[in-house]
DRENKOL-232539 format. One record per residue (C-alpha): z, y, x; residue in one letter. Coordinates in steps of 0.05 Angstrom, whole numbers, plus 5000, padded with zeros to 4 digits. Example, Ala and Ser with C-alpha at 12.3 -4.5 7.8 and 13.67 -1.06 7.14 Angstrom:
// DRENKOL-232539
515649105246a514349795273s
//
This chain:
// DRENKOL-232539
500050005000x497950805030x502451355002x499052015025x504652555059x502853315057x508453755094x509354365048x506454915085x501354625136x494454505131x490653885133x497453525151x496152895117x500952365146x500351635112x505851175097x503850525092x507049835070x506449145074x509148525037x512748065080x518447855049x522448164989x523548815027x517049215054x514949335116x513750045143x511050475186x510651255185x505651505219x506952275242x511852415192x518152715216x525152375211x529152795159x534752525123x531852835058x525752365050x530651805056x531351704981x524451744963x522651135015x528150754981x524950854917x518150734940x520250074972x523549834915x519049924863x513049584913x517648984913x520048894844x511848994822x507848714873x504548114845x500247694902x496147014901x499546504957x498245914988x502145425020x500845165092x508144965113x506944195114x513743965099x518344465090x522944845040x520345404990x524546005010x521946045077x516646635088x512346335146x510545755096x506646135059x499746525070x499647115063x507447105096x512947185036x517046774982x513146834914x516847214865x516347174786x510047544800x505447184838x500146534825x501745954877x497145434899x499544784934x493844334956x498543875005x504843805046x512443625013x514944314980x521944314971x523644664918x530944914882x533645294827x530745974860x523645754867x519346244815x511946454810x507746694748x502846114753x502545464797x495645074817x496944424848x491644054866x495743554917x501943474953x508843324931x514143694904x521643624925x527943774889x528844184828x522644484794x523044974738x517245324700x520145854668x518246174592x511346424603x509846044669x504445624675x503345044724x495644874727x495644034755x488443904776x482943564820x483142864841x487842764889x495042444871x501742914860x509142634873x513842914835x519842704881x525043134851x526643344773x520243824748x523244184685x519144574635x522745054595x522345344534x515745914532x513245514599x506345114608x504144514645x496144404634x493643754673x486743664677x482243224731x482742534751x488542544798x494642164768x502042444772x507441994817x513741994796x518841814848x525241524829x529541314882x537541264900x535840934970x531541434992x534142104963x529042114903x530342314839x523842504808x523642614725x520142974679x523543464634x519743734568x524644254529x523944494462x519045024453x515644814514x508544474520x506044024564x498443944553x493643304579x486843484589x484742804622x484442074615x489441934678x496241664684x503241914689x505041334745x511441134788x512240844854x516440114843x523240194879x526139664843x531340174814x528440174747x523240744714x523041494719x523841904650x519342364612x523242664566x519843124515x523443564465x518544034464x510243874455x506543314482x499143484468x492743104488x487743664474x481943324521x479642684542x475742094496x478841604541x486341354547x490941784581x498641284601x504641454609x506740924652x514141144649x520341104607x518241634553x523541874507x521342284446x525742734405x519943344397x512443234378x507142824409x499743114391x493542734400x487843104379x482342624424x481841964458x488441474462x495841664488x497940904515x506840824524x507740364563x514340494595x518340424519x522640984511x526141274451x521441284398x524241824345x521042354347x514542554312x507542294329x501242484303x494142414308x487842994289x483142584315x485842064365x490341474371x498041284400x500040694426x506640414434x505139934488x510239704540x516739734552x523439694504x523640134444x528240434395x528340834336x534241214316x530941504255x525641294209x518541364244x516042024236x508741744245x502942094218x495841824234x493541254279x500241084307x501540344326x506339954365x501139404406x505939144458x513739104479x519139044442x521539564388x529139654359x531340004292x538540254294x536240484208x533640154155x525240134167x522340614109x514340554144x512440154203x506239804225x506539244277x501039064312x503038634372x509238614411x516638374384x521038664331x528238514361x534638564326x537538584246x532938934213x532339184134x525139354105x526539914043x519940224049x513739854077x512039434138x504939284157x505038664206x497638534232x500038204295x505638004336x512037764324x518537804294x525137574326x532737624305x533737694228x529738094177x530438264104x526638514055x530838874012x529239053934x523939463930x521339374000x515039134019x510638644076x502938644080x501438094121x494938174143x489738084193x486637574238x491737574289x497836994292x504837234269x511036944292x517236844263x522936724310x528536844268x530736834191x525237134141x528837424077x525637604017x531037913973x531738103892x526338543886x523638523952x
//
């Protein structure tokens, strides 16, 4: 930045002062003006307002390294809540100061604690894979849009210091515009989380887009194209619904606290699934219904099977259909009215 000095009283005095963002605090140098205590406060004031406005796009080139240290970035400075970050490779370690406006990452991993504040956006693209090694939290107002064909690597780790998560809060929206997979790397510790409480929304793709980790729903799960595949199980309660796509439920151990709040082409194909409330709508397609159950509403079974003891109770209805084999592994109960 130039700031133009004219000494009252001379001609063609024109002294320059001039900063440069380095770090939270400008740089300067005055070139030919005099040292007076009066123009004191007005540096002050121009030095603060050039830090708490400057906005700047930075890259980072540290390799492995922590976020809050200047040389690992290019131009040289921390990003403030300001500025658009890209990280294309290297281990960024990250904590609870860590801001930017908007965050491109096209490769690399990220360390520790991760948060994209309301009105942040982090932009995951290209084809290379991205660890997330530490927890990556979305808040409420914030943005994560993942396009290309690169898949996302969740670390989860005791042994080796990882403990990599996903973290979707209300109001937030995390947005899949791909066909690639949320993945983890098998430590034999047991599987990462995605938890959403805010928007899960597949806005792009024809193909099938995985999350291949535990994936525990309490907000809303949008699929407006292709297929959204579980297959980590997960808690199952919140809502799912389908404009013009599909979900399937299929891996992993899962359980409903709540009747299914399923609206469209929403099936379970594959793991188990466990009611802790009477079933009111419910399709299985393939996979095992575990546990005591009670059917008050209606079940469609057009594949797989049925273990521990079920009941239809009066007014509740089965529609067995299909070409695919049922099982029954445990007692069948058709009550009064059923």
């Amino acid at each position: 930045m130039n700031m133009r000095w004219r000494t009252p009283g001379a001609e063609d005095d024109d002294r320059q002062l001039v900063m440069s963002r380095s770090s939270d605090c400008a740089v300067s140098s005055m070139a030919g003006i005099p040292s007076r205590s009066s123009l004191l406060p007005l540096f002050v004031a121009c030095v603060l307002i050039v830090s708490r406005t400057y906005s700047a796009s930075i890259t980072w080139i540290g390799g492995t390294g922590p976020w809050n240290n200047p040389a690992n970035w290019s131009p040289q400075g921390v990003p403030t809540a300001g500025d658009t970050v890209t990280i294309n490779s290297g281990t960024v370690t990250a904590d609870n100061n860590s801001t930017f406006a908007t965050m491109n990452w096209t490769g690399g991993q990220i360390s520790g604690a991760l948060t994209v504040a309301g009105g942040g956006v982090i932009n995951i693209s290209g084809s290379a894979a991205k660890s997330v090694l530490g927890p990556l939290t979305n808040a409420a107002g914030g943005t994560i849009r993942w396009s290309g064909t690169g898949g996302v690597r969740v670390h989860k780790s005791v042994g080796n210091n990882f403990s990599g998560r996903i973290v979707n809060q209300a109001g937030a929206l995390f947005e899949v515009q791909n066909d690639s997979t949320v993945e983890y790397v098998d430590y034999g510790e047991g599987l990462p989380l995605f938890t959403n409480a805010g928007t899960y929304r597949k806005s792009a793709g024809s193909g099938i887009s995985t999350v291949g980790i535990r994936f525990d729903n309490t907000g809303t799960v949008e699929v407006q194209t292709g297929t959204v595949r579980l297959d980590g199980g997960g808690n199952a309660s919140g809502q799912f619904t389908t404009t013009g796509g599909a979900v399937r439920l299929a891996g992993g151990d899962f359980v409903l606290n709540g009747p299914a709040a399923f609206g469209g082409d929403v099936k379970f194909t594959g793991g188990t699934v466990a009611y802790t409330v009477p079933i009111t709508s419910f399709e299985l397609s393939g996979g095992t219904l575990v546990g005591t159950n009670v059917v008050t509403g209606t079940m469609n079974w057009t594949g797989g099977q049925i273990s521990g003891a079920l009941t239809v109770a009066g007014g509740g209805v089965i529609n067995i259909s299909g070409s695919a084999a049922k099982s029954v592994l445990g007692p069948l109960t058709n009550a009064a009215g059923g």
